[in-house]
C-alpha positions in Angstrom: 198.1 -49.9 19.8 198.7 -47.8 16.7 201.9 -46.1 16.2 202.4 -42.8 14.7 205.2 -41.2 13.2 205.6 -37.7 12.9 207.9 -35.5 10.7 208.5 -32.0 10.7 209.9 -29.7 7.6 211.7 -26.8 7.8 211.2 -24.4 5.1 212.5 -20.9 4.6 210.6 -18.6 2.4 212.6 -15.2 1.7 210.0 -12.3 1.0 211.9 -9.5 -0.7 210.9 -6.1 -1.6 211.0 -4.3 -5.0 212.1 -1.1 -5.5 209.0 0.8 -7.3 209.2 2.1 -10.7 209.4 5.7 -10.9 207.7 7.5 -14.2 206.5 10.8 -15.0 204.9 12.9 -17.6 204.3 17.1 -17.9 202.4 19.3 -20.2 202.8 21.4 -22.6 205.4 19.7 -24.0 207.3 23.4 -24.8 207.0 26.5 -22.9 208.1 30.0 -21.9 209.3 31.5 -18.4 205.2 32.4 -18.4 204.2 28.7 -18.8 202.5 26.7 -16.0 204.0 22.8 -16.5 201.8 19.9 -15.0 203.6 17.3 -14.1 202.0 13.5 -13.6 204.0 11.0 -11.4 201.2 8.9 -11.3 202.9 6.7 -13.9 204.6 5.4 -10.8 204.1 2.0 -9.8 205.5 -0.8 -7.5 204.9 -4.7 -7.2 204.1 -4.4 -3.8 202.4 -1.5 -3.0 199.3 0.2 -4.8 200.0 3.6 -6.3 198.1 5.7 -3.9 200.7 5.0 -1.0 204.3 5.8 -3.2 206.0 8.9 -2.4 207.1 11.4 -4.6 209.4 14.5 -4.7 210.7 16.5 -7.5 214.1 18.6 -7.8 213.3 20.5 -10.9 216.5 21.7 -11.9 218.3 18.3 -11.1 220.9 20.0 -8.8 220.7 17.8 -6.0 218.2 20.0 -4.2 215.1 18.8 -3.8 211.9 21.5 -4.2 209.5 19.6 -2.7 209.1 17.3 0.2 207.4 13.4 0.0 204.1 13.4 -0.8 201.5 10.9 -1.9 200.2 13.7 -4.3 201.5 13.0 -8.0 200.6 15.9 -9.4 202.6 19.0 -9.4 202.5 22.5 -11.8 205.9 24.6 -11.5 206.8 27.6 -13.5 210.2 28.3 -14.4 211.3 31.9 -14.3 214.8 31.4 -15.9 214.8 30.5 -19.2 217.1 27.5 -19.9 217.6 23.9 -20.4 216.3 21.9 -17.3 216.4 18.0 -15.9 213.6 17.8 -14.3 214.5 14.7 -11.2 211.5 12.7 -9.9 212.0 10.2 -6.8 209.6 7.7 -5.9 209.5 5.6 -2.5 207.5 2.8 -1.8 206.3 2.4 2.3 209.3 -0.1 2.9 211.7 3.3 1.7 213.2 1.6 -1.4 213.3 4.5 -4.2 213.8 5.0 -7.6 214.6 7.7 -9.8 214.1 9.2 -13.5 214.6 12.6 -15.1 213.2 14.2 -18.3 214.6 17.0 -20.5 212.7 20.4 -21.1 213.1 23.6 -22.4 212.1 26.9 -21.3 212.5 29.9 -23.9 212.0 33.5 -22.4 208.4 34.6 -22.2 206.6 37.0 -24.8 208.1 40.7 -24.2 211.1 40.0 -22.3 
């Protein structure tokens, strides 16, 4: 009779989740309170999750407000009808609700016969 010995291993594997990266572009780089601005979050990105699943919103004057609501569209045009100095806020979320956030700078002069 052959004897067997068996052993058992316990091993713990911790699985964590990344925040995503959040990154955005617009065109034209300048405007005027007539200008149409495309914005392009698709510069977003996350380890675990492919691009076409992050959420985005954008709060255009950085106030706190947000302007829009999630959504897995990353391209957005907004016209600005003050003239000013803006922040322009982008969030991203990944399906697991980690976020991340990023602003960019832009300037709005006063349209053409104002």
């Amino acid at each position: 009779m052959t004897a067997y010995t068996t052993h058992s291993i316990e091993v713990t594997i911790s699985v964590t989740n990344t925040p995503p990266a959040a990154a955005f572009t617009f065109s034209p780089e300048n405007g005027n309170t007539n200008t149409v601005f495309n914005f392009n979050a698709s510069y977003c990105y996350d380890l675990e999750d492919p691009e076409y699943l992050l959420e985005v919103r954008w709060d255009w004057e950085s106030d706190g407000i947000w302007d829009t609501y999630f959504t897995t569209n990353k391209l957005e045009n907004h016209q600005f009808y003050t003239a000013g100095n803006y922040s322009v806020k982008l969030e991203v979320k990944d399906t697991e609700g980690l976020s991340a956030f990023t602003n960019l700078p832009i300037v709005v002069t006063s349209g053409s016969g104002q």
